[in-house]
C-alpha positions as CSV (number, residue, x, y, z in Angstrom):
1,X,177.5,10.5,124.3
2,X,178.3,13.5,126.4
3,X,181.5,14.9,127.6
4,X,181.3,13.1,131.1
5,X,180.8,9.6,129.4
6,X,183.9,10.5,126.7
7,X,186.0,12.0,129.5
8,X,185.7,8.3,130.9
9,X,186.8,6.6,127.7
10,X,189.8,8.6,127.1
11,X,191.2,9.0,130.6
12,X,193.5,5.7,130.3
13,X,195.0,7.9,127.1
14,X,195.5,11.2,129.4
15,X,196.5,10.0,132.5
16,X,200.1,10.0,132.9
17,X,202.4,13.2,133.1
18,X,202.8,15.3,129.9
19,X,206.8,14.2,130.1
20,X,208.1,11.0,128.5
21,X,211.7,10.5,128.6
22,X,214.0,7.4,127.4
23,X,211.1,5.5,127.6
24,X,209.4,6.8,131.2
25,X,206.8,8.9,132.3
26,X,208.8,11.6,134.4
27,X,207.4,13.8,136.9
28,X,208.7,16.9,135.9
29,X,208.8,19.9,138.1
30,X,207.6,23.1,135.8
31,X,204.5,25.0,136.0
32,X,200.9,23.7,136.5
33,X,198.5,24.2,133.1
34,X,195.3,23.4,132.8
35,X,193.4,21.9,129.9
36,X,190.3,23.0,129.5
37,X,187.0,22.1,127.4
38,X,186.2,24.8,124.6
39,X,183.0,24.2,124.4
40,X,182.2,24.7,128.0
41,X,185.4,26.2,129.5
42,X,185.4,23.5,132.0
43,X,188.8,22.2,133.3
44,X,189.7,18.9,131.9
45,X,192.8,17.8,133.8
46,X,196.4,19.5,135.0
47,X,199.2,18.9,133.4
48,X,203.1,19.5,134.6
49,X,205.1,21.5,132.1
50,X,208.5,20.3,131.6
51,X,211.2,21.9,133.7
52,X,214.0,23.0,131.6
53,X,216.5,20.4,132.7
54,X,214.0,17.8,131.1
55,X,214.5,19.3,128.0
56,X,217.8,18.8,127.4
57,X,217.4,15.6,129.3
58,X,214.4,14.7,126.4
59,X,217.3,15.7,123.6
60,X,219.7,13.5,125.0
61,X,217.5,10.3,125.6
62,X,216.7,10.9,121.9
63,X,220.1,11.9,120.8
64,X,221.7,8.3,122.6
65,X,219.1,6.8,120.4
66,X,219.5,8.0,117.0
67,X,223.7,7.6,117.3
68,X,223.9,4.1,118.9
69,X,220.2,3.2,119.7
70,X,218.0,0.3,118.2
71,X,215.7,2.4,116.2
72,X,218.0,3.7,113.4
73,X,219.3,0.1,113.5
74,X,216.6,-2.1,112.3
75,X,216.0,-2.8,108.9
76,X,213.3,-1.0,107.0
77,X,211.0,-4.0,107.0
78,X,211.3,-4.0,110.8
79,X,210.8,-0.3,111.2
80,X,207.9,-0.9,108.8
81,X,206.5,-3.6,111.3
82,X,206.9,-1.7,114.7
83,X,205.2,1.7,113.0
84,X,202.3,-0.4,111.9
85,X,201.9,-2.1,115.3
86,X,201.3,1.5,116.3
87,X,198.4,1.9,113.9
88,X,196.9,-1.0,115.4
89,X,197.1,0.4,118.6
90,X,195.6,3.5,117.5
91,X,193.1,1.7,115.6
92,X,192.1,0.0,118.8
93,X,191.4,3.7,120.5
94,X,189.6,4.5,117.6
95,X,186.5,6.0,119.8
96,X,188.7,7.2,122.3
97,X,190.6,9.3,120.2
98,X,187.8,10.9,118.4
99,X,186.0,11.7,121.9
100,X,189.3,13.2,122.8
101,X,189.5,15.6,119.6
102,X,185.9,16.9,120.8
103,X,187.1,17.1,124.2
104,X,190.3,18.5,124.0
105,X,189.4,20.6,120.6
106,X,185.9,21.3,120.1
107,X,185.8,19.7,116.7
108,X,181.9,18.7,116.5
109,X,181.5,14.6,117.3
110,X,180.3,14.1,114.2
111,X,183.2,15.6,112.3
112,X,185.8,14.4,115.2
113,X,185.9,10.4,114.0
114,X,187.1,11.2,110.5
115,X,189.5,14.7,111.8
116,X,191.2,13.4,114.9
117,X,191.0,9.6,114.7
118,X,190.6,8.4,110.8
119,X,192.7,10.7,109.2
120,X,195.6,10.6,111.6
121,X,196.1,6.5,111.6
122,X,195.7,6.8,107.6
123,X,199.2,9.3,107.5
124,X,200.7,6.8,110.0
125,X,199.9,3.8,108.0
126,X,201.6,5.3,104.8
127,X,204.5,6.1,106.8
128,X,204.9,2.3,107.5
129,X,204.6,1.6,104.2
130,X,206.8,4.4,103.3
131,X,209.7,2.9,105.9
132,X,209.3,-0.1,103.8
133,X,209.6,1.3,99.9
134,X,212.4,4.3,101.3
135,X,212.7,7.7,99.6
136,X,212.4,8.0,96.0
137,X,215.9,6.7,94.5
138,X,216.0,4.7,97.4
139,X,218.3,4.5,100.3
140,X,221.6,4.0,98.0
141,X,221.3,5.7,94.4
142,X,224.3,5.2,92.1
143,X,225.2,8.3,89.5
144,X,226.8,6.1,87.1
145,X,229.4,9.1,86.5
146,X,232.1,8.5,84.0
147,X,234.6,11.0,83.0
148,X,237.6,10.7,81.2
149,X,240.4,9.8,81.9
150,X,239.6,8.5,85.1
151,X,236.3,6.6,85.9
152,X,234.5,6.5,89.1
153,X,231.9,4.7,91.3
154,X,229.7,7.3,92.5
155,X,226.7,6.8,94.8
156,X,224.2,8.7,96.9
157,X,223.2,7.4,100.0
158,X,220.3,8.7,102.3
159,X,220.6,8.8,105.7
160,X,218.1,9.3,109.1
161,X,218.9,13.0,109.2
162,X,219.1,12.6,113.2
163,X,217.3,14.1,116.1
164,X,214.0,15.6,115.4
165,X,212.2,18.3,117.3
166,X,208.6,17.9,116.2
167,X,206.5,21.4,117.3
168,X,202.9,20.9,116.2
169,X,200.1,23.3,116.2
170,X,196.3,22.7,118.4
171,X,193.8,22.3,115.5
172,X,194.7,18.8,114.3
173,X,197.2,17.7,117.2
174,X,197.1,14.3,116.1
175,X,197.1,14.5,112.7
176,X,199.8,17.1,112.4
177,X,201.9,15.0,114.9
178,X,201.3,12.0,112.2
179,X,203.0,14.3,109.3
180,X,206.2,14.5,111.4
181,X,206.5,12.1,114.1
182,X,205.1,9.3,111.2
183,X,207.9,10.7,108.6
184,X,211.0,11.3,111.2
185,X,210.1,7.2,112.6
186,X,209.8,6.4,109.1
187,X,213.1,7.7,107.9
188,X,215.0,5.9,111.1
189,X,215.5,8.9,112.9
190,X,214.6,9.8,116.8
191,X,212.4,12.3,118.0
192,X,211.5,15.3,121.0
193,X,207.6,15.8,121.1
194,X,206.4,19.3,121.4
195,X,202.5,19.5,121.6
196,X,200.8,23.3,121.3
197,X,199.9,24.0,125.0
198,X,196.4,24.1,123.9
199,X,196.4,20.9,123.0
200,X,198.6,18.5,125.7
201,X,195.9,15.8,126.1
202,X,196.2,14.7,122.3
203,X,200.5,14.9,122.5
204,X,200.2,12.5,125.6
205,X,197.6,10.2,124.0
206,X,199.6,9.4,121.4
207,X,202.7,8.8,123.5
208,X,201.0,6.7,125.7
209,X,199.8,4.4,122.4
210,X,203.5,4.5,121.0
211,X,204.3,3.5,124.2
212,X,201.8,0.8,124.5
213,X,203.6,-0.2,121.0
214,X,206.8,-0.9,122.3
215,X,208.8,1.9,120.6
216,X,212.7,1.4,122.1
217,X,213.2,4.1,124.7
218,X,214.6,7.4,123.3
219,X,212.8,7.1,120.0
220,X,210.3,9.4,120.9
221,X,210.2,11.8,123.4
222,X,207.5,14.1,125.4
223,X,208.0,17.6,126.7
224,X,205.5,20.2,127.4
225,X,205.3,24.1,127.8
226,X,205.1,27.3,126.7
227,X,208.2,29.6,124.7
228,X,211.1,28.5,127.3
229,X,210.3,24.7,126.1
230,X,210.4,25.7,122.4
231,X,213.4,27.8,122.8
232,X,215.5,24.9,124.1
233,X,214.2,23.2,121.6
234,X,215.2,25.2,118.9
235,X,218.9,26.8,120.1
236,X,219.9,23.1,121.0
237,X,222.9,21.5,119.5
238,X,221.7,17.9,120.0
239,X,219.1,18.9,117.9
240,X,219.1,18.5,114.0
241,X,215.7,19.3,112.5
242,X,213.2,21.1,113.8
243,X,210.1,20.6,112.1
244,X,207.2,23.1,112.7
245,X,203.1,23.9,112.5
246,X,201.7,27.5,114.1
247,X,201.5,30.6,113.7
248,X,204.0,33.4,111.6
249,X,205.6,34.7,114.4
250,X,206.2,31.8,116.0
251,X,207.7,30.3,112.7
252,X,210.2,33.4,112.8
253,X,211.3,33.0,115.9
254,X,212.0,29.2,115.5
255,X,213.9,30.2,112.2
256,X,216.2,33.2,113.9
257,X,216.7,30.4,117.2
258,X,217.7,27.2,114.9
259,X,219.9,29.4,112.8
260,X,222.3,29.4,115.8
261,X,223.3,26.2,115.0
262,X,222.5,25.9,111.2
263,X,220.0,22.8,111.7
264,X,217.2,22.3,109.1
265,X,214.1,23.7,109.3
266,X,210.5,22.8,107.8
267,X,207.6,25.6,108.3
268,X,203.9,25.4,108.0
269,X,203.2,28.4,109.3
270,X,199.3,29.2,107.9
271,X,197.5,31.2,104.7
272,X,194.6,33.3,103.2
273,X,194.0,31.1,100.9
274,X,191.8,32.4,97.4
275,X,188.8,30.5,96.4
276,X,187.6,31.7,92.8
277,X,184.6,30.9,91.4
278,X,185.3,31.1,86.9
279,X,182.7,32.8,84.6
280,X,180.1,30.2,84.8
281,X,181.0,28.0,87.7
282,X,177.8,26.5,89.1
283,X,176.9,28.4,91.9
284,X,174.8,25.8,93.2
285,X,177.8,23.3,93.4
286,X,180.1,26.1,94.2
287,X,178.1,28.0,97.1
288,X,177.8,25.3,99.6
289,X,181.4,23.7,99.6
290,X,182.8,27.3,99.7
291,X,181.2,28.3,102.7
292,X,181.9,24.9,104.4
293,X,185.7,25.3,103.6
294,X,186.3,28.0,105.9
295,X,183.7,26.8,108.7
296,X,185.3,23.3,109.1
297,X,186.7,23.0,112.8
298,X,185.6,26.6,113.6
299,X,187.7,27.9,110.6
300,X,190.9,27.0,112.7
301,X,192.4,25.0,109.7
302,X,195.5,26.9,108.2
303,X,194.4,25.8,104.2
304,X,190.8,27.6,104.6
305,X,190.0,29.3,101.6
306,X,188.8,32.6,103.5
307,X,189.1,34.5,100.1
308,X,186.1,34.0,97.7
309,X,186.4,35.8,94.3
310,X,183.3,35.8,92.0
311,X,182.7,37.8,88.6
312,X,181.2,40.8,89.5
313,X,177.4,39.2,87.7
314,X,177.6,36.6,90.0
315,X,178.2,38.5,93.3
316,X,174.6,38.9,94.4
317,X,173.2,35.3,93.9
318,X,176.6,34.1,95.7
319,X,176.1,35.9,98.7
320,X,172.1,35.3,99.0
321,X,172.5,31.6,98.5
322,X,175.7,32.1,101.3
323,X,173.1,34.0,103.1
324,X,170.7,30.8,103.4
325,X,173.6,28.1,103.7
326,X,175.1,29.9,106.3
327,X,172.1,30.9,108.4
328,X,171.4,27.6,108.2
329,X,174.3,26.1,109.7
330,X,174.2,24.7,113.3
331,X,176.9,26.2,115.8
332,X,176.5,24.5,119.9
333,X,177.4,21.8,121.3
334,X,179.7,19.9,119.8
335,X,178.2,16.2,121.2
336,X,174.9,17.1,119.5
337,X,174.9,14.9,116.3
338,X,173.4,17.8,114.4
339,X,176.5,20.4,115.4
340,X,178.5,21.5,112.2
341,X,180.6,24.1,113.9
342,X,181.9,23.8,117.5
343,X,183.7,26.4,119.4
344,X,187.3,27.5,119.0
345,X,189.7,26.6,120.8
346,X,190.1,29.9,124.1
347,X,188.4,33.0,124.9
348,X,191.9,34.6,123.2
349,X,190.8,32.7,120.2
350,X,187.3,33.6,120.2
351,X,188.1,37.3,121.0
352,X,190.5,37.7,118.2
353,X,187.8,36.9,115.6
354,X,185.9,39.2,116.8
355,X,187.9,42.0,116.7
356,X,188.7,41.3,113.1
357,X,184.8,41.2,112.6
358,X,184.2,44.3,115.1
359,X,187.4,46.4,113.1
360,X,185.8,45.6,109.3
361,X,182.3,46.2,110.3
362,X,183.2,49.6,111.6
363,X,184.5,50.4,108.2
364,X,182.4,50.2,104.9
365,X,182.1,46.0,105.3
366,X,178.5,44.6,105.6
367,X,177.9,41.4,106.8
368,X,176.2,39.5,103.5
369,X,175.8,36.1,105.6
370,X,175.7,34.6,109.0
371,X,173.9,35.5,112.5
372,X,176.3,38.2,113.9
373,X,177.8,38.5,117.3
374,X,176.4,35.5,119.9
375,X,176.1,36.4,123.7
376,X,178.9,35.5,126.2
377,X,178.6,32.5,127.1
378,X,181.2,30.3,129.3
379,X,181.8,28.3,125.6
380,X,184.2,29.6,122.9
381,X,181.4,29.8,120.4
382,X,181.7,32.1,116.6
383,X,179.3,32.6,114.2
384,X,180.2,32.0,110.9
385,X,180.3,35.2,108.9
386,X,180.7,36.1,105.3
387,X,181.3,39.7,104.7
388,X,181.3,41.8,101.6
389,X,182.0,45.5,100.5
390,X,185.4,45.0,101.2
391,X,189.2,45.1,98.6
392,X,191.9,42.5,98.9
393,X,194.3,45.2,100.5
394,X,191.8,45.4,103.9
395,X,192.9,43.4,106.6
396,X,190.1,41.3,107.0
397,X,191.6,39.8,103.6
398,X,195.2,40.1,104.4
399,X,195.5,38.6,107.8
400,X,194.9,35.2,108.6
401,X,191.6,35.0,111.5
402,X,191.4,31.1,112.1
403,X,188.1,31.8,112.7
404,X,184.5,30.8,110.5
405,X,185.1,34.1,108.6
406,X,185.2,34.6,104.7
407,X,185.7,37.5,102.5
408,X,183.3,38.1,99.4
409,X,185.7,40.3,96.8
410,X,184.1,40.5,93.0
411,X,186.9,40.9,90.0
412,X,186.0,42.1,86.5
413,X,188.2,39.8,84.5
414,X,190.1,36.4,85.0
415,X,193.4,38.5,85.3
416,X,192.4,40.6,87.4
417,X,191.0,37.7,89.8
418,X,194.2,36.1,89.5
419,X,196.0,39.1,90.7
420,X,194.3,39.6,93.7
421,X,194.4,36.3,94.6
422,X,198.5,36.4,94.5
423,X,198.4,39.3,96.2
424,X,198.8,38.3,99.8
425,X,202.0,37.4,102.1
426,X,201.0,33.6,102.1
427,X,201.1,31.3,99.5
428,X,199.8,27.5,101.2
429,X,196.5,26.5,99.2
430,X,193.7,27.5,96.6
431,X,190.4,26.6,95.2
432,X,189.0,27.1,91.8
433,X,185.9,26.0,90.8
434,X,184.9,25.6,87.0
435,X,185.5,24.1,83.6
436,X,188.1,21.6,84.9
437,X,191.2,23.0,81.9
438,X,190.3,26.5,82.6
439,X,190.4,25.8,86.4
440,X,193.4,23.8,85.8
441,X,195.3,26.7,83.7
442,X,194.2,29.3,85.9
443,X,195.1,26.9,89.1
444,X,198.9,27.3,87.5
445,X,199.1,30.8,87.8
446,X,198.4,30.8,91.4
447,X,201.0,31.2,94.3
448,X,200.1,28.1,96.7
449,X,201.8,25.2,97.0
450,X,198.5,22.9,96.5
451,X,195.6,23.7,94.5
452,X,192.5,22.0,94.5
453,X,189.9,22.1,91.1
454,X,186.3,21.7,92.3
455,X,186.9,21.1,95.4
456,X,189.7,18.4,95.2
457,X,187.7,15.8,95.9
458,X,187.4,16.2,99.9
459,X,190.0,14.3,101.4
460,X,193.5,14.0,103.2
461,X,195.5,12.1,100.8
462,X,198.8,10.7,102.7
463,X,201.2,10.5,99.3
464,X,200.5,14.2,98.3
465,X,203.1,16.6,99.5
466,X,201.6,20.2,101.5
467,X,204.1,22.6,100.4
468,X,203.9,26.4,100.6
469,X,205.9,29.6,99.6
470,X,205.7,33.1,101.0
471,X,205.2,33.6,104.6
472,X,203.2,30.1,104.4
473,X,206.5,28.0,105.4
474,X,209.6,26.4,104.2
475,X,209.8,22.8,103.2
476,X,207.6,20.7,102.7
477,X,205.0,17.6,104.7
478,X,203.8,14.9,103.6
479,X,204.0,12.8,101.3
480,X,207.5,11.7,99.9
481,X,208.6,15.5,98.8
482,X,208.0,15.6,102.8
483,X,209.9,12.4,103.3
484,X,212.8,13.4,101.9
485,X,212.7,16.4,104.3
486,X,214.3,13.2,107.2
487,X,217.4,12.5,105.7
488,X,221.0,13.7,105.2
489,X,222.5,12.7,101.5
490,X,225.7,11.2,101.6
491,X,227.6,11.7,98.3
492,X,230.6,8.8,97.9
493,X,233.0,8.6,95.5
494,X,235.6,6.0,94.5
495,X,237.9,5.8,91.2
496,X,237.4,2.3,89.5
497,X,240.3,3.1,87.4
């Protein structure tokens, strides 16, 4: 496969506008973008930014549908049925989609199948089944509240919260879209589409298959652009929820704009996650899946464990065997089968990395592992790095890179492991590799919303819940913590005597 051949297979997927309103593809009148291949810095295709008048256009369509629209209205079997004919669409672009997550992403081909085309119709598939079982309680929960001397009927009842604005981030496009498009659908309520602007092609491929699906018009909506688009977004009235993926700033200023009109707000806004190896952990088991954690899609995945604590005995046979499985690793082209790291996602991107690298190398850091600086090239392209000689407080191990970059940091005693672990802004994910109690007891004392022992077993799981604390995010995805995030409880009341 090359890029030419996939460019073929997904351009039915691309090729309408990047706006999709009340059920039509709209030729909007806002500024030309182009998307561009990573790997090759090639342009891919134009695409139309929404104008702002579309936006609030996009909010009504979806606003006329949650109040007196179809989709809100059908049963939760029926909701169940239409969500899962969209997995079968998506099933059916299968290929297509993982092409387009190399494509549009850089994600290596090999990598791409299970990243931007397995995983994704997995989270929309449980989401069916989730429209179908309802929250936990269920849609109507009675209390059973008695109270003397008068007795009452009194009864929860959970509601489609309303209009959704769904901002996702580049890295998964897809997948991320599934945690919030697949959960607002799921919960009956209606939705505006905002794609990162680094990653349009995925946010209309999956319009164009919802479409294909036969979604009433007004469920979901498309718009595309930069801040402006966001803004409206965010500061809208017609807007109830917005629900968010990116970057810390960002995820401020979508707080400080939705607070205008009190709406909800979920974050998942990134980490510096700790990885910490116990007295004794198997440093052959531990080394590899370490390094690979942070390397995965170029190290743009916000739940990379970038920090790696080891006892201090331990510290030189982690970083030589890091040394060997991270010289070893192959960074190119990501259509060569034997590619494990692809490029990131702009010259901004790659850029940033290096300064982070450039700043800490300047200082004390060494560079334990990994083939330093590659030459320009018209390509996006990082070598992965681990680097050593550095404390927790230097901001190499502070500041989040979304880059193949990890941090080497020895500790002295469990306590002291655990401390430096915590102390960081973010609190998303962790690692800790060991006797599984010990990992499990010292997993407890961390501050991340998920923690994996040994790994976790490698894998996306749907029902589990992604929460976070810190500057990590507010609210939860996923799973049904992050279903309940889609509905409004309605508390009713009624004497029976």
């Amino acid at each position: 496969m090359t890029a030419a051949q996939a460019a073929s297979r997904v351009a039915d997927l691309i090729k309408e506008t990047g706006t999709f309103i009340d059920g039509r593809w709209v030729e909007s009148d806002g500024e030309v973008t182009q998307a561009r291949d990573p790997a090759t810095d090639q342009p891919l295709r134009a695409v139309t930014t929404t104008s702002q008048p579309d936006v609030h256009r996009a909010i009504a369509a979806a606003r006329r549908q949650f109040d007196g629209g179809a989709w809100r209205a059908l049963s939760p079997r029926d909701r169940c049925r239409r969500m899962l004919r969209l997995v079968e669409v998506m099933e059916s672009h299968r290929e297509a989609l993982a092409d387009l997550g190399t494509l549009e992403i850089g994600t290596p081909r090999a990598q791409s199948g299970a990243l931007h085309a397995g995983a994704p119709i997995a989270f929309f598939e449980w989401w069916a089944q989730a429209a179908l079982r309802g929250p936990d309680g269920g849609w109507e929960q009675g209390l059973g509240i008695q109270r003397q001397p008068v007795s009452a009927m009194s009864t929860l009842y959970r509601e489609p919260l309303g209009v959704v604005a769904a901002i996702t981030a580049y890295n998964f496009p897809l997948l991320i879209s599934a945690f919030k498009v697949g959960g607002a659908l799921a919960a009956g309520c209606s939705v505006v589409l905002m794609p990162s602007p680094s990653a349009l092609l995925s946010g209309i491929a999956l319009i164009r298959m919802i479409e294909e699906a036969d979604f009433p018009p007004g469920t979901v909506n498309l718009v595309v652009g930069g801040p402006a688009v966001g803004e409206t977004l965010t500061l809208s009235a017609g807007v109830d929820m917005v629900t968010f993926t990116g970057s810390v700033a960002v995820g401020k200023a979508v707080m400080a704009q939705s607070a205008s009109t009190v709406k909800k707000v979920v974050l998942e806004l990134g980490g510096k996650s700790p990885n910490i190896l116990l007295p004794g952990a198997s440093l052959e088991e531990a080394v590899r899946p370490s390094i690979l954690r942070y390397c995965r899609n170029a190290g743009q995945a916000c739940g990379a464990t970038t920090r790696t604590f080891v006892h201090r005995k331990d510290y030189g046979e982690f970083a030589e065997r890091a040394r060997k499985v991270t010289d070893a690793l192959v960074v190119g082209d990501p259509w060569d089968p034997a590619t494990e790291i692809g490029p990131l996602i702009s010259r901004q991107a790659r850029d940033s990395v290096h300064g982070y690298l450039d700043r800490a190398l300047a200082g004390r850091a060494v560079q334990l592992a990994g083939q330093g600086r590659r030459p320009d090239e018209a390509g996006h392209f990082v070598n992965p790095a681990l680097i050593g000689n550095v404390t927790n407080d230097d901001e190499i191990c502070q500041n989040e890179i979304f880059g193949p970059v990890g941090a080497l940091i020895p500790y002295d005693d469990l306590d002291n492991a655990i401390a430096m672990a915590n102390a960081t802004r973010y609190g998303l994910n962790a690692n800790v590799w060991g006797d599984p109690d010990k990992a499990i007891a010292v997993g407890r004392r961390l501050k991340a919303g998920t923690v994996t022992i040994n790994g976790g077993g490698g894998a996306e799981y749907p029902e589990a819940p992604w929460p976070s604390s810190g500057e990590s995010g507010v609210g939860v995805d996923r799973g049904m913590e992050g279903f309940r995030e889609f509905f409004a409880l309605r508390h009713i009341v009624c004497p029976t005597s």
